[in-house]
C-alpha positions in Angstrom: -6.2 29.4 18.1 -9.0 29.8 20.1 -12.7 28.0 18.8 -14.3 31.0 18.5 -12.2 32.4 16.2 -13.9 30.3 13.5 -16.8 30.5 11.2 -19.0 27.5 12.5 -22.8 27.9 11.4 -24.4 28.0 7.8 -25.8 31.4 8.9 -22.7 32.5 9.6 -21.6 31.4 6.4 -24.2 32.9 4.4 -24.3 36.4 6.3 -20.7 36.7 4.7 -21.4 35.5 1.6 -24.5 37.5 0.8 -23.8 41.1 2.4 -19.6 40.8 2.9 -17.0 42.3 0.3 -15.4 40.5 -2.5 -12.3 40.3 -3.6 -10.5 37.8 -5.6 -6.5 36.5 -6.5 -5.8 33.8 -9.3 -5.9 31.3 -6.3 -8.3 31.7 -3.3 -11.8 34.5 -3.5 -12.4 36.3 0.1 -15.4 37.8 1.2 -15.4 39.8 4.3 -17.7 42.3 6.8 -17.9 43.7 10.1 -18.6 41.5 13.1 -19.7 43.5 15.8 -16.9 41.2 18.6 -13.9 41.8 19.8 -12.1 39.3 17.7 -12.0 38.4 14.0 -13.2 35.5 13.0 -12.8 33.2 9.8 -14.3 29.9 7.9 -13.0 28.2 4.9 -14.5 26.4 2.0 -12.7 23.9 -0.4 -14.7 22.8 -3.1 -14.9 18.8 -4.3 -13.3 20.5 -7.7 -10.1 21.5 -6.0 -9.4 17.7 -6.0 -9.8 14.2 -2.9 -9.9 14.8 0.4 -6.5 14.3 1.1 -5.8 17.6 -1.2 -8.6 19.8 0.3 -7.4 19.0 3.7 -3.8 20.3 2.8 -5.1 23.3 2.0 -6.9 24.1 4.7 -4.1 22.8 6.8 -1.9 25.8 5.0 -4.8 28.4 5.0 -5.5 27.7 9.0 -1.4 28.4 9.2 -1.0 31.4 7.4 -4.1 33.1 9.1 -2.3 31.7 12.5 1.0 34.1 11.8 -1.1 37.0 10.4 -2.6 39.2 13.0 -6.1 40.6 11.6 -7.6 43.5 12.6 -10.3 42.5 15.1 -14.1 43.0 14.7 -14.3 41.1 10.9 -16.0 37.5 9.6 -14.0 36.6 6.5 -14.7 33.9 4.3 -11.8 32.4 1.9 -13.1 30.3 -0.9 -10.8 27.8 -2.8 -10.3 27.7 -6.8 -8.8 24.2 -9.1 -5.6 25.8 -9.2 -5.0 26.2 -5.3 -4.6 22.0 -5.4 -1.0 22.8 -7.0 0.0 25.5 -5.3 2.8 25.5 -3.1 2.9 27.0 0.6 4.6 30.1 -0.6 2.1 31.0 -3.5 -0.8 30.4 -1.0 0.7 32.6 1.6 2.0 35.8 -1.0 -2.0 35.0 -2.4 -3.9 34.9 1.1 -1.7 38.0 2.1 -2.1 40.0 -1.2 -6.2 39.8 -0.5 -6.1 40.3 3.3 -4.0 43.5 2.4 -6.3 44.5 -0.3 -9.4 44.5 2.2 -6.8 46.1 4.9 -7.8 43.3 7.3 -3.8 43.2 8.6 -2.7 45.4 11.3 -0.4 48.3 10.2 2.4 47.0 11.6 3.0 43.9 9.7 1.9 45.2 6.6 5.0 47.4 6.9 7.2 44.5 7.3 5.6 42.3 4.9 6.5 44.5 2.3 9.8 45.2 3.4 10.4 41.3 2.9 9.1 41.3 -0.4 
């Protein structure tokens, strides 16, 4: 994945969280708006509630994965914020839960979403 492809700057940050959609699962919140590029692009936040370091870390380990295999839509910043239950989630529920809000903003291509839920 290429650098650019990531949320970097406070601004950046904020933009998205002040103007961008919400949406919400049990596990993970998303916010998400037009970009204006050629290219989506995306920026995690783990709270210090969500557990040590070695926990938050995991999770964006599995977030930065699963948005790896998904291909977005281009042209959108998207912000996924963390809850306390995420620390005991497995892969699987962290994957059904980052796809079940990406779908719900229709953020994912067509083409997968069809099989996605043909595997499900």
């Amino acid at each position: 994945m290429r650098g650019d492809e990531y949320l970097k700057k406070g601004e950046q940050f904020s933009l998205v969280y002040n103007r961008g959609s919400f949406f919400k699962d049990r596990l993970l919140s998303m916010r998400s708006m037009p970009n204006g590029l050629g290219f989506s692009r995306y920026g995690l936040i783990v709270n210090r509630r969500v557990g040590k370091a070695v926990t938050r870390n995991r999770i964006k380990r599995l977030l930065r994965e699963i948005l790896r295999q998904t291909p977005l839509k281009p042209g959108w910043d998207i912000v996924f914020f963390s809850g306390p239950l995420t620390a005991g989630a497995d892969y699987g529920k962290i994957k059904d839960a980052t796809l079940s809000l990406l779908l719900k903003a229709r953020l994912i291509l067509e083409n997968y979403e069809t099989v996605h839920s043909r595997a499900n």
